[in-house]
N, C-alpha and C positions, 0 to 999 in steps of 0.2 A: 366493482372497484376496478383494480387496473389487472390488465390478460398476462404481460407481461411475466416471465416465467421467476425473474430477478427478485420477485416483491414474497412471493413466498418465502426468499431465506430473509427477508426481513420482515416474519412476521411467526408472532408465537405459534402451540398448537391448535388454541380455538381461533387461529385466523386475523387478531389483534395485531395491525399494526406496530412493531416493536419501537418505530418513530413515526413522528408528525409523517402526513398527507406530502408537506411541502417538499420538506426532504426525501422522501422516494422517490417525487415527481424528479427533484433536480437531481438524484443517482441517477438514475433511470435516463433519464432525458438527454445526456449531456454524456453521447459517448464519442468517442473520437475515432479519427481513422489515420491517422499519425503520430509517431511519436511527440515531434512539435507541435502540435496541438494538444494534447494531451500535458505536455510541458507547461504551456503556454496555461492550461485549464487548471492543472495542480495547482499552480502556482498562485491564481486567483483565489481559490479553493481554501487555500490550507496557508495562510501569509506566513502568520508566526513560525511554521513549521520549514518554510522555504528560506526564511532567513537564515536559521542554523542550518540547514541544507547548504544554501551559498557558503558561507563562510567555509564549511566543511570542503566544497567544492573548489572554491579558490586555494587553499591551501594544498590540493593533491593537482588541480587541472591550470593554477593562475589566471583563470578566468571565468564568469558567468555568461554564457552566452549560446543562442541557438546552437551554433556548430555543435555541443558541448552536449545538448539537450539529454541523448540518449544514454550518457555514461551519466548526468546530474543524479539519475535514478539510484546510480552505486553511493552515491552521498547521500542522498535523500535515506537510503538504507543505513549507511555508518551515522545519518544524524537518530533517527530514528534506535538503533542500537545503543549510541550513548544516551536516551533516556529511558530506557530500559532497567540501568542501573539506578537510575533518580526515584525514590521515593515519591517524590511529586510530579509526576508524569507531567510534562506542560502539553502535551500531545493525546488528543483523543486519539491512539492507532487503532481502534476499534472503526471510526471510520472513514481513514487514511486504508486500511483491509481491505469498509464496503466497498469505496469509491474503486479502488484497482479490480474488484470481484466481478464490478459491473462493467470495467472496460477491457475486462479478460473478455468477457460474455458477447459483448457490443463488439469491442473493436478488431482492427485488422491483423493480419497475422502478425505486420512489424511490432505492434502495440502488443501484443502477448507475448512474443518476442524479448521485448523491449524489458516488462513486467517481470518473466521469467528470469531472464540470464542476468538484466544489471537490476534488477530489485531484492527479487526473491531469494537467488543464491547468494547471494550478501546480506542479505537479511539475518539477523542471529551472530552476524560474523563473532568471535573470540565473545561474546557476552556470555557471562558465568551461567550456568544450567539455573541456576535457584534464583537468578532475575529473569531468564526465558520462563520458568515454570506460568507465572500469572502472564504471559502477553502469549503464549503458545495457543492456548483454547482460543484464542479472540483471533486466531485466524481463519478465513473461512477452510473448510476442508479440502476442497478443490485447491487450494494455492499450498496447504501443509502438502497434499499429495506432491506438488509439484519440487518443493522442497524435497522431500526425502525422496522423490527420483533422482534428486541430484547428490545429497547429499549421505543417504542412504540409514541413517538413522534421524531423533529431532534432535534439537538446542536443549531438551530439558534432560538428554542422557550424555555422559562424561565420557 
């Protein structure tokens, strides 16, 4: 199958791909080596979820637009944390997670960068502990660690 070290954490103990062939190839396949790119890649990626991202983002920056790209990530997180709250999740983040897992892994230092300071430590921001509790485990481990080196404990303790 694929050498790739990424396809392991997407795949159970006996080795079963936990999704389709297709989907690992396009995580996998499609990492970037800029924040703008990576921008530009979300954003194809994930529409529905970029929509409330922008909206989120014009309201704090009054604009969508490359310049913008690297801070869009702190939106993308406060969109992302107000459905958290939502009962009906309109957001698969389980693989809004994979996708940043695989461009932690692939990409360049600004891209981790990028992931770490405006995604991650916004990530959770002011969301009540007992709606972090179910989205907490759906992060990969490598990005909780990264969190609680910043933050120094998780989202699902008061």
């Amino acid at each position: 199958m694929f050498q790739n070290p990424d396809v392991r954490n997407l795949t159970d103990a006996s080795g079963r791909t936990k999704v389709s062939g297709v989907t690992v190839h396009r995580l996998l396949m499609r990492s970037v080596v800029s924040v703008l790119e990576m921008y530009h890649d979300f954003r194809k990626q994930f529409p529905k979820l970029t929509r409330a991202t922008d909206a989120k983002h014009l309201q704090i920056w009054g604009s969508v637009d490359d310049d913008t790209a690297y801070v869009w990530f702190e939106s993308l997180a406060a969109a992302i944390n107000d459905q958290m709250g939502d009962e009906k999740q309109r957001t698969d983040i389980a693989s809004v997670f994979t996708y940043f897992q695989g461009q932690l892994r692939a990409g360049s230092h600004e891209v981790e960068n990028c992931i770490e300071v405006s995604f991650i430590e916004n990530l959770f921001w002011e969301v009540k502990p007992s709606f972090a509790t179910s989205v907490w485990p759906q992060l990969p481990k490598s990005m909780q660690r990264l969190y609680l080196n910043f933050h120094g404990r998780p989202p699902t303790q008061e």
